[in-house]
C-alpha positions in Angstrom: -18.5 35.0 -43.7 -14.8 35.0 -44.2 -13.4 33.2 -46.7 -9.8 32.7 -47.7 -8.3 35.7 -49.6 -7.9 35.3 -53.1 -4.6 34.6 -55.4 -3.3 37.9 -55.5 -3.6 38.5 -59.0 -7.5 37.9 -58.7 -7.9 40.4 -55.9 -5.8 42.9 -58.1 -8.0 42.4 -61.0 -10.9 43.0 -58.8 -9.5 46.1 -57.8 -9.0 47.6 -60.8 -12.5 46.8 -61.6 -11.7 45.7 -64.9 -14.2 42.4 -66.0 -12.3 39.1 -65.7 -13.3 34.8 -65.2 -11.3 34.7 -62.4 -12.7 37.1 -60.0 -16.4 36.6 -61.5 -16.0 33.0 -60.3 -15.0 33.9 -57.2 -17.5 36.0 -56.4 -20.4 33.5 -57.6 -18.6 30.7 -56.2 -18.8 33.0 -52.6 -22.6 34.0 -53.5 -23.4 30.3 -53.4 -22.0 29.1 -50.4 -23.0 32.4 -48.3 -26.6 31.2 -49.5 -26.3 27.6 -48.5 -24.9 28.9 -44.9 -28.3 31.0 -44.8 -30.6 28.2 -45.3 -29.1 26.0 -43.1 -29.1 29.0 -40.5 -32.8 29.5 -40.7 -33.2 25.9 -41.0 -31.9 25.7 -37.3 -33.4 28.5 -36.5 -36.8 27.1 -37.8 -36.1 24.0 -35.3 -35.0 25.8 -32.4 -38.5 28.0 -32.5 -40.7 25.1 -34.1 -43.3 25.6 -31.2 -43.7 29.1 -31.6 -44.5 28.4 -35.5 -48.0 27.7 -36.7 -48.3 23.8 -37.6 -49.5 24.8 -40.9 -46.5 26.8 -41.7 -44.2 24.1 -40.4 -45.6 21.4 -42.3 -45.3 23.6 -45.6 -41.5 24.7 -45.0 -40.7 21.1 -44.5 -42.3 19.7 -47.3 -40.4 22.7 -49.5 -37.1 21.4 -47.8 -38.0 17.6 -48.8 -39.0 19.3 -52.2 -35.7 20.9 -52.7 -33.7 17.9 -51.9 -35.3 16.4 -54.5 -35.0 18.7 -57.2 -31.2 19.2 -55.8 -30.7 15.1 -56.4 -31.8 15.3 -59.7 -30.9 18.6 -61.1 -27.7 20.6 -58.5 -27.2 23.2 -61.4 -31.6 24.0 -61.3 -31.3 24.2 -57.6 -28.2 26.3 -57.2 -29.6 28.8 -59.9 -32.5 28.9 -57.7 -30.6 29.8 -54.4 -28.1 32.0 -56.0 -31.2 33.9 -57.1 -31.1 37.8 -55.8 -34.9 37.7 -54.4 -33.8 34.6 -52.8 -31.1 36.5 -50.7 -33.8 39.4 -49.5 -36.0 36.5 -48.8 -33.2 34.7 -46.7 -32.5 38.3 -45.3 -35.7 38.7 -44.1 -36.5 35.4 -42.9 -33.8 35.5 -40.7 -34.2 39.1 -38.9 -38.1 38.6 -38.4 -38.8 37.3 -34.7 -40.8 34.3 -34.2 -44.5 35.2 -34.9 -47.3 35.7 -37.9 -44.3 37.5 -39.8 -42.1 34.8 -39.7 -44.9 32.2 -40.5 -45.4 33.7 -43.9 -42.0 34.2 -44.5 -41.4 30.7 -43.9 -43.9 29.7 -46.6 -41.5 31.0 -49.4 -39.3 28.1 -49.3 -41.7 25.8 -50.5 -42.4 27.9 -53.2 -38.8 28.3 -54.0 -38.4 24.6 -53.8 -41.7 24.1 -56.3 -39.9 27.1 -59.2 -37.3 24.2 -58.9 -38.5 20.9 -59.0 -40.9 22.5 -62.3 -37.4 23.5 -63.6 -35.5 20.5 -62.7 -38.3 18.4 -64.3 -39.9 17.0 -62.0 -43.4 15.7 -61.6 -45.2 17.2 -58.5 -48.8 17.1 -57.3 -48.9 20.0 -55.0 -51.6 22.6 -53.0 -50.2 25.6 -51.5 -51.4 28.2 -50.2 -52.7 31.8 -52.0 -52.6 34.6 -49.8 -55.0 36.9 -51.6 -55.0 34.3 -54.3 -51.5 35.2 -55.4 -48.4 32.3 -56.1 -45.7 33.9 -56.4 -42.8 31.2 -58.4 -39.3 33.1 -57.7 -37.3 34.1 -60.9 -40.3 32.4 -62.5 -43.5 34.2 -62.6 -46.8 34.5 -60.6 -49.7 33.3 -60.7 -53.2 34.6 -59.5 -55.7 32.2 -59.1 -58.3 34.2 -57.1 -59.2 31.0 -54.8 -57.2 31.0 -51.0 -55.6 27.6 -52.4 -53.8 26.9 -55.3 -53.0 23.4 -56.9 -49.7 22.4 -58.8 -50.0 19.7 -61.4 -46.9 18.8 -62.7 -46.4 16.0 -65.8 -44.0 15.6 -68.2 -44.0 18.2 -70.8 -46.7 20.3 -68.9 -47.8 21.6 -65.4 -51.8 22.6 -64.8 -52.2 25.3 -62.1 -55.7 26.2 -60.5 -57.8 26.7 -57.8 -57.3 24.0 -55.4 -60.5 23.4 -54.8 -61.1 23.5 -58.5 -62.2 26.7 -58.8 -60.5 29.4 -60.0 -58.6 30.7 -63.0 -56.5 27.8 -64.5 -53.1 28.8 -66.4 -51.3 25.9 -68.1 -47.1 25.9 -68.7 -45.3 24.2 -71.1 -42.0 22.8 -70.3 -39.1 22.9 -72.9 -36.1 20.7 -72.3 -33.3 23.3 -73.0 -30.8 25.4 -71.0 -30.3 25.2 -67.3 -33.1 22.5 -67.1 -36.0 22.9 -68.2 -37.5 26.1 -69.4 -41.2 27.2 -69.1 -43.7 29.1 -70.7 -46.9 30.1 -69.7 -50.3 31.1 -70.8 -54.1 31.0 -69.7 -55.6 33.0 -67.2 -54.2 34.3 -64.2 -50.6 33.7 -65.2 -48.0 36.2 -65.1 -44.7 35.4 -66.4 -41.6 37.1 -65.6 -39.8 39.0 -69.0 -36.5 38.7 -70.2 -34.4 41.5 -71.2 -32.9 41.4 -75.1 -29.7 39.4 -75.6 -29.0 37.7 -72.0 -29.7 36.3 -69.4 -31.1 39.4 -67.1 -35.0 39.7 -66.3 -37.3 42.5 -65.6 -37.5 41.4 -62.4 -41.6 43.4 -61.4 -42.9 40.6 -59.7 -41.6 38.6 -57.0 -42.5 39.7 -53.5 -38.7 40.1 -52.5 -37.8 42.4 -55.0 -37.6 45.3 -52.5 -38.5 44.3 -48.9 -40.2 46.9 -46.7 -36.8 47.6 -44.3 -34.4 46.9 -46.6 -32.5 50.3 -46.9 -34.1 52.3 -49.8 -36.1 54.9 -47.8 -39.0 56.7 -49.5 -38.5 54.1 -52.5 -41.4 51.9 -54.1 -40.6 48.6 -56.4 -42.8 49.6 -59.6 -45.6 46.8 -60.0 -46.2 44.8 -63.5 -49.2 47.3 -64.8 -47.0 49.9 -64.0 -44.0 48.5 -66.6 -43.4 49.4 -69.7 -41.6 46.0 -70.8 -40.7 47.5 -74.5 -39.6 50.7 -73.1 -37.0 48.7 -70.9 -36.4 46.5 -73.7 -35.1 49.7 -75.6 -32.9 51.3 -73.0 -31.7 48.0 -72.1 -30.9 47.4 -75.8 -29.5 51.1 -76.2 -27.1 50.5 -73.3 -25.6 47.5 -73.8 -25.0 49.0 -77.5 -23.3 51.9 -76.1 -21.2 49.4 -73.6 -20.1 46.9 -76.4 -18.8 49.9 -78.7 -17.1 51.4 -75.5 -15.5 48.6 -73.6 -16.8 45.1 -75.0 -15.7 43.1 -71.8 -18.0 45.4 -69.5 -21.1 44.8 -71.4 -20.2 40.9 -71.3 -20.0 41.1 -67.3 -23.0 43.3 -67.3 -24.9 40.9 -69.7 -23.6 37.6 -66.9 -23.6 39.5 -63.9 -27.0 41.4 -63.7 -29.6 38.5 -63.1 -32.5 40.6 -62.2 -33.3 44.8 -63.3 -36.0 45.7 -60.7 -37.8 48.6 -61.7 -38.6 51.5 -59.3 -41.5 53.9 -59.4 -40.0 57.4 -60.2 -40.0 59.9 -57.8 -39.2 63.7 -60.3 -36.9 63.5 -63.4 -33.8 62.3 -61.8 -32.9 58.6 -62.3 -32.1 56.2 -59.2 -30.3 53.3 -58.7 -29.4 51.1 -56.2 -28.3 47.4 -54.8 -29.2 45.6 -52.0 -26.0 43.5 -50.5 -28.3 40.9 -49.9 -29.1 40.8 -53.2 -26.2 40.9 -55.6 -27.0 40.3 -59.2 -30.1 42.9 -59.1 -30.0 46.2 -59.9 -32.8 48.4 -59.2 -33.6 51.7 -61.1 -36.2 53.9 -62.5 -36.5 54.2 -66.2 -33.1 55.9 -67.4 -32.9 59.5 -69.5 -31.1 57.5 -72.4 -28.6 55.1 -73.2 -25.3 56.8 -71.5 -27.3 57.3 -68.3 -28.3 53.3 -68.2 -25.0 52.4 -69.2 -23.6 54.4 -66.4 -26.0 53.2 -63.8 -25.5 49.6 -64.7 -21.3 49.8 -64.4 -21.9 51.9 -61.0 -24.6 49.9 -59.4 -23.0 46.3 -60.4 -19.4 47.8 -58.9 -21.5 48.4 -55.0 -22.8 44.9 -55.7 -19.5 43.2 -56.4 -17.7 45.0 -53.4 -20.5 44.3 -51.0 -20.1 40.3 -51.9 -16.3 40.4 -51.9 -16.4 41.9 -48.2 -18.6 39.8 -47.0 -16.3 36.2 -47.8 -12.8 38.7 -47.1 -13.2 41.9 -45.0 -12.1 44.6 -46.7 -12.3 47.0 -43.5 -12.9 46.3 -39.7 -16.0 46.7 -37.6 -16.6 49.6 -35.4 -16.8 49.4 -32.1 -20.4 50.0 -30.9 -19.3 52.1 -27.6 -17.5 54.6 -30.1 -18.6 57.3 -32.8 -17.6 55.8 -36.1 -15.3 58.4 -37.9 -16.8 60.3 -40.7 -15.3 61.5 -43.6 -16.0 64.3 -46.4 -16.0 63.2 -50.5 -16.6 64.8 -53.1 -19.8 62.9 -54.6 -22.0 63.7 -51.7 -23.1 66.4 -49.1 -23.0 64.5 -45.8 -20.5 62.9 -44.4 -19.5 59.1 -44.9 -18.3 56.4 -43.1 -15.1 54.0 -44.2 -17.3 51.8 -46.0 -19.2 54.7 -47.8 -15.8 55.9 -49.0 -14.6 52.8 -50.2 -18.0 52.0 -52.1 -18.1 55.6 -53.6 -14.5 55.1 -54.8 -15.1 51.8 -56.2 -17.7 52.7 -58.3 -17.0 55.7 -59.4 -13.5 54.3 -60.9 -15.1 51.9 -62.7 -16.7 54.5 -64.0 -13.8 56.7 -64.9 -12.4 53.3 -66.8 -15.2 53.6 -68.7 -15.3 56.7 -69.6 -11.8 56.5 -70.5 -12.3 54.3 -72.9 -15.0 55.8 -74.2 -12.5 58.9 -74.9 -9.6 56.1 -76.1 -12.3 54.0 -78.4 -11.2 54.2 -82.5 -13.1 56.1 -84.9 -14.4 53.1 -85.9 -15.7 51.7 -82.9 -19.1 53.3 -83.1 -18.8 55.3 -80.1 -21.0 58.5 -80.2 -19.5 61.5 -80.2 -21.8 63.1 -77.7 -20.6 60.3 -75.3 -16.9 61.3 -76.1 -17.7 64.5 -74.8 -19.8 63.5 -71.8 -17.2 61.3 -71.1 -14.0 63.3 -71.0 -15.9 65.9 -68.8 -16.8 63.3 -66.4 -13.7 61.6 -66.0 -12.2 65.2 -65.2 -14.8 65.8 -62.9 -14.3 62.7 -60.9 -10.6 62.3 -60.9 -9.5 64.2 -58.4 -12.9 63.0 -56.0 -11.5 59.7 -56.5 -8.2 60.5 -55.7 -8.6 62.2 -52.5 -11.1 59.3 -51.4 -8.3 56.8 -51.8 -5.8 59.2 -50.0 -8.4 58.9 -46.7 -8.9 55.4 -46.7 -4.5 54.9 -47.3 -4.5 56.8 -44.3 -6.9 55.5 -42.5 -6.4 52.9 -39.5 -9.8 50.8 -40.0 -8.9 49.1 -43.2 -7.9 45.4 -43.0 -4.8 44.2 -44.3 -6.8 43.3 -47.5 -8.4 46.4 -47.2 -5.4 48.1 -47.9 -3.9 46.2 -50.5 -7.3 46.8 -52.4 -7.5 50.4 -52.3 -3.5 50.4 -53.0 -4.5 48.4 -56.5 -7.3 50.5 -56.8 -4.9 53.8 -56.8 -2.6 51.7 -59.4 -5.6 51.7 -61.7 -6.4 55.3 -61.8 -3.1 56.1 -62.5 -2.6 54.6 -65.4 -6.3 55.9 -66.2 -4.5 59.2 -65.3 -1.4 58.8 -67.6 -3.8 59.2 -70.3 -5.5 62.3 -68.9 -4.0 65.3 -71.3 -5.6 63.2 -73.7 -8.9 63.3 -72.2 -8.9 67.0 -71.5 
């Protein structure tokens, strides 16, 4: 998706990676219309194929796209919270690489659930039976439900919405709607409901339930999305907590971007002592990562992983760097983060994020006496920035130099070398 390039100054602040309306604004405002393109492509796609798609899972992704038009007519800002969702992007993702068959039939059935999380949020009142693979309803950036029964009835009145078997068996789970926020809010209880949990002071969830969380596929090899009995909600809620602390005393306007910008923290199973994390660029506003070692190691991970995030979405509406041709061996360059060899965009992500980071740990360094800053992360943070300076540096020399940046492209990574040297002007001070 290309999109017209930004007012200079926005594409400049972007660089630098330093938080700012402007930029955040554009890249939500280019989340949302690269998800309305998607649905209306697998909407096409969806009547291009209709014969090779069971009846069943026809009728149930057009009633979802009635269902949404509704909920859109009386509540846009429900809806577009709904589609701007990350899941919804992996879901959207998926759907649209799957060829026609089984796969795609139960793919298809998420819209309607999509469309249902919104109509309950928009207000509505809805008398609905869907389907329960396994007896699970999964109600993106909602909750779940597990009803034990292959159907699963929706029962939607003013102030409250009934869910049970839809033959009338099954467990029952009852949610209350509360008429504040973006629409309505809900809360659950009763059996067989499984609501999704916020994180302290925001807007982010612990997002350990949705199906699209981390598709099989989806680039995070030997990785496994950690399931709800496996999730220690408090734990999280203490790092998270501890984090964000650390990030207000350090740099106040990067913990207010990660507080707005991180919708969803998906938590991954552990694999030995090292933490992970990573982003989908279909998914931008969800971070996924294992439990962190401590505060400075969650704060890190949460600046890193949200700068791959916001460089993946602002590529995708204006190019940052060309295409390879297919016929050719990419070229492959050498950087000083990793052992094998990357490609343009590699370099370009690994030199974004990491001087985000080296802002923040320069403030950290910078930060008054007064500012509550540990002094353990002063020290942590001088020896990083000195130990990724010069990486940086010699990662923007390769992509100045090389011939597969767009004209964009270059102007970025030229802002981006601005930054770190004013970071740099600083750096006796940092030693």
């Amino acid at each position: 998706m290309i999109a017209a390039p930004p007012d200079p100054a926005v594409l400049a602040g972007l660089a630098g990676t330093r938080p700012g309306p402007a930029g955040a604004a554009f890249l939500r405002t280019g989340v949302h219309a690269r998800r309305l393109l998607l649905l209306r492509t697998l909407l096409v796609r969806v009547r291009r194929h209709r014969d090779a798609v069971a009846p069943a899972a026809l009728r149930g992704f057009e009633a979802g796209w009635l269902l949404f038009e509704r909920a859109e007519r009386a509540r846009p800002d429900v809806v577009r919270a709904a589609l701007d969702y990350p899941t919804t992007g992996t879901w959207l993702a998926t759907a649209l690489t799957e060829p026609p068959g089984a796969g795609l039939d139960r793919h298809l059935a998420y819209l309607e659930l999509l469309a249902l999380t919104a109509a309950l949020r928009a207000g509505l009142p809805v008398d609905l039976v869907v389907e329960a693979p396994g007896g699970v309803v999964p109600l993106p950036g909602l909750g779940r439900v597990e009803a034990g029964t292959g159907t699963v009835r929706i029962d939607a009145r003013a102030r409250s919405v009934r869910i049970g078997g839809g033959d009338g068996r099954g467990s029952r789970a009852v949610l209350r709607r509360h008429a504040r926020g973006a629409g309505r809010s809900l809360t659950g209880s009763g059996p067989g409901w499984h609501g999704l949990r916020d994180l302290p002071g925001g807007v982010t969830r612990l997002e350990d339930l949705d199906p699209y969380r981390l598709p099989p596929g989806m680039g995070m090899p030997a990785r496994a999305a950690a399931d709800r009995a496996d999730t220690d909600h408090a734990d999280w809620a203490r790092s998270w907590n501890a984090a964000r602390g650390l990030l207000r005393a350090t740099d106040r306007a990067r913990a207010f971007e990660v507080g707005r910008s991180v919708d969803a923290v998906v938590p991954l199973v552990p694999l030995g002592t090292r933490s992970i994390g990573a982003t989908l660029s279909a998914a931008p506003g969800a971070i996924l990562m294992t439990p962190a070692a401590g505060a400075s190691d969650m704060a890190e991970t949460l600046v890193h992983e949200l700068h791959h995030s916001k460089l993946a979405t602002l590529h995708e509406l204006v190019p940052l760097y060309r295409p390879h041709p297919p016929d050719r061996a990419a070229p492959a360059y050498r950087v000083g983060w990793r052992r094998d060899l990357r490609p343009v965009a590699g370099v370009l992500q690994g030199a974004y994020a990491h001087l985000a980071l080296a802002d923040l740990w320069h403030r950290a360094v910078r930060a008054p006496r007064a500012s509550g800053v540990p002094g353990s992360w002063r020290t942590r943070s001088a020896r990083q920035f000195d130990h990724i300076h010069d990486q940086v540096v010699e990662a923007l020399a390769i992509l100045l130099e090389s011939d597969e940046l767009t004209n964009e492209g270059r102007e970025f990574a030229r802002q981006m070398r601005m930054h770190l040297a004013s970071l740099s002007s600083g750096r006796r001070a940092l030693a």
